[in-house]
N, C-alpha and C positions, 0 to 999 in steps of 0.2 A: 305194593304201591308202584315201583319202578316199572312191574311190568305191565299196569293197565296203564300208565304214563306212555309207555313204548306203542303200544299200541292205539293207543285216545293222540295218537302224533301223525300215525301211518294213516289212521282214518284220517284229520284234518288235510292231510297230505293230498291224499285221494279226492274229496270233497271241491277241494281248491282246484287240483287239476282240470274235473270237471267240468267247473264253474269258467275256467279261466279256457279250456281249450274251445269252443263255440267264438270267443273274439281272436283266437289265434288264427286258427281256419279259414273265417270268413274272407278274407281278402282274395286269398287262392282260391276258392271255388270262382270268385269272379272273373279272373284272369280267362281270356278266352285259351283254347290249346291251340301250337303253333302249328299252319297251315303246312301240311305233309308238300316234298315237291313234288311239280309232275314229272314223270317218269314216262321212258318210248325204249323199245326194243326196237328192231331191224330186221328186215330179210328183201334180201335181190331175189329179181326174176330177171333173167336172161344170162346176170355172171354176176362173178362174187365181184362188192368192193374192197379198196383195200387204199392208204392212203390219201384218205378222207380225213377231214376236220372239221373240230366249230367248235365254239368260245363259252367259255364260263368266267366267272368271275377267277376262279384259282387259274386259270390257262386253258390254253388248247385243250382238247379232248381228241382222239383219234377216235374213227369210226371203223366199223369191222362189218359185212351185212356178207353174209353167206347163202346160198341155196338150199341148203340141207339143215335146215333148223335158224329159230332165230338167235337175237346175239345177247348178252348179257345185259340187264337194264343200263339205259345212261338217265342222268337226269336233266331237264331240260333247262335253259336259261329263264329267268322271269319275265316275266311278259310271254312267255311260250314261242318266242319266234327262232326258229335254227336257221341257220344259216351254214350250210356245209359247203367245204371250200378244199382247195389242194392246193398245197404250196410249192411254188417254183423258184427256182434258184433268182438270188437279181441278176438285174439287165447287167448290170455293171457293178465290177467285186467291191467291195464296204459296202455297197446298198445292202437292206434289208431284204430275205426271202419275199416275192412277193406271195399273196395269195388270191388266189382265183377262184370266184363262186362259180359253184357247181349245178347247185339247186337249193332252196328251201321250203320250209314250212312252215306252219304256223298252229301249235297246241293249243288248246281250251284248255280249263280247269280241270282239275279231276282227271283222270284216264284212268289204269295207263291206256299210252296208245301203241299203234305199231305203225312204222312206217317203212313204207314198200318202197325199196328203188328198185326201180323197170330199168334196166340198163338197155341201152344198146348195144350188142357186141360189135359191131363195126365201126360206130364212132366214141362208143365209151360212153356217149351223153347219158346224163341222168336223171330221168323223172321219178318223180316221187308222189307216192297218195298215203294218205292218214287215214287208220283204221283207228275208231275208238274200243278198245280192248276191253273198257269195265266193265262189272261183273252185271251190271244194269241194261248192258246194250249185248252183251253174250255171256246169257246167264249159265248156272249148270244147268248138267242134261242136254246140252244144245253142241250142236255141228253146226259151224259156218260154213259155206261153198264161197269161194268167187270164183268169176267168170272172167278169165286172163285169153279167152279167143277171141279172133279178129271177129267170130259172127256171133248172131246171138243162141245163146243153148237154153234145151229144156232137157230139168236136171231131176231125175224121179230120186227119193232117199223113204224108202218105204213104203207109206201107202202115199206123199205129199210130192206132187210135183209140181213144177214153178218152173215159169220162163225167165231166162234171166239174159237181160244186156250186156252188153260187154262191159268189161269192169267194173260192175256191180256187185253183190256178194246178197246173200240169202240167208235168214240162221233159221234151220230146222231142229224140232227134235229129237233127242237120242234116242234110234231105234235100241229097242229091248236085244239083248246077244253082248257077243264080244267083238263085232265087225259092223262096219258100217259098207253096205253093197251103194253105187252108186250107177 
């Protein structure tokens, strides 16, 4: 007797759970999931930056944009707008560092993106263009080109060639091999 009691317990147990987990759940599937942030890498043409900023709610951020590869994801402010700056000592000592805008931008939803500072070696100035990097606008299997010459080029990548303006960019796709000829 003790041991169909043991048992005729674990089933109502069971039963119960059942019954009862459908009104546990329910709340949390309604809950929408929270909005991933947007995220931007970097990369210079003409020089590296170095000493660069811009704001987030926890603090500065330092920026980093190299030639030779891009930089580490940063994540963007809300509202998607950067604003990148360098800080100079004050005018006068107690003042606060000032900071002086450099250039910005302005992210959409969704990316990631990339964003290109064109430096100028002579006067340092720095322009900036926004690539959207998602997987929708350069999918696999695909090669991007841009066009960074003062003229316009025609760019053959297999059997597809394409005129392209200056600062413009192209996505083809991945020829068949291990090399991409251009």
């Amino acid at each position: 007797m003790a041991f169909l009691k043991r048992h005729l317990t674990r089933a109502v147990a069971v039963v119960a759970l059942f019954i009862a987990a459908p009104g546990v759940t329910a709340p949390v599937r309604a809950q929408p999931a929270p909005k991933p942030p947007v995220m931007f890498r970097t990369l210079a043409l003409g020089a590296p930056v170095a000493d660069v900023f811009y704001d987030l709610k926890s603090g500065p951020v330092s920026v980093a944009a190299g030639s030779s590869g891009f930089s580490a994801p940063y994540v963007a402010p809300e509202g998607g707008h950067v604003v990148f700056y360098r800080v100079l000592p004050p005018e006068k000592p107690g003042e606060k560092p000032r900071h002086v805008p450099v250039t910005a931008v302005q992210l959409g939803d969704g990316g990631p993106y990339l964003v290109l500072m064109i430096v100028n070696p002579e006067t340092a100035a720095i322009r900036t263009m926004v690539v959207d990097d998602s997987w929708t606008t350069h999918p696999v299997k695909t090669v991007r080109i841009f066009n960074f010459s003062r003229r316009q080029a025609m760019v053959k990548l297999g059997e597809s060639v394409v005129e392209m303006p200056t600062t413009q960019s192209h996505i083809f796709p991945y020829t068949d091999g291990d090399q991409v000829w251009l």
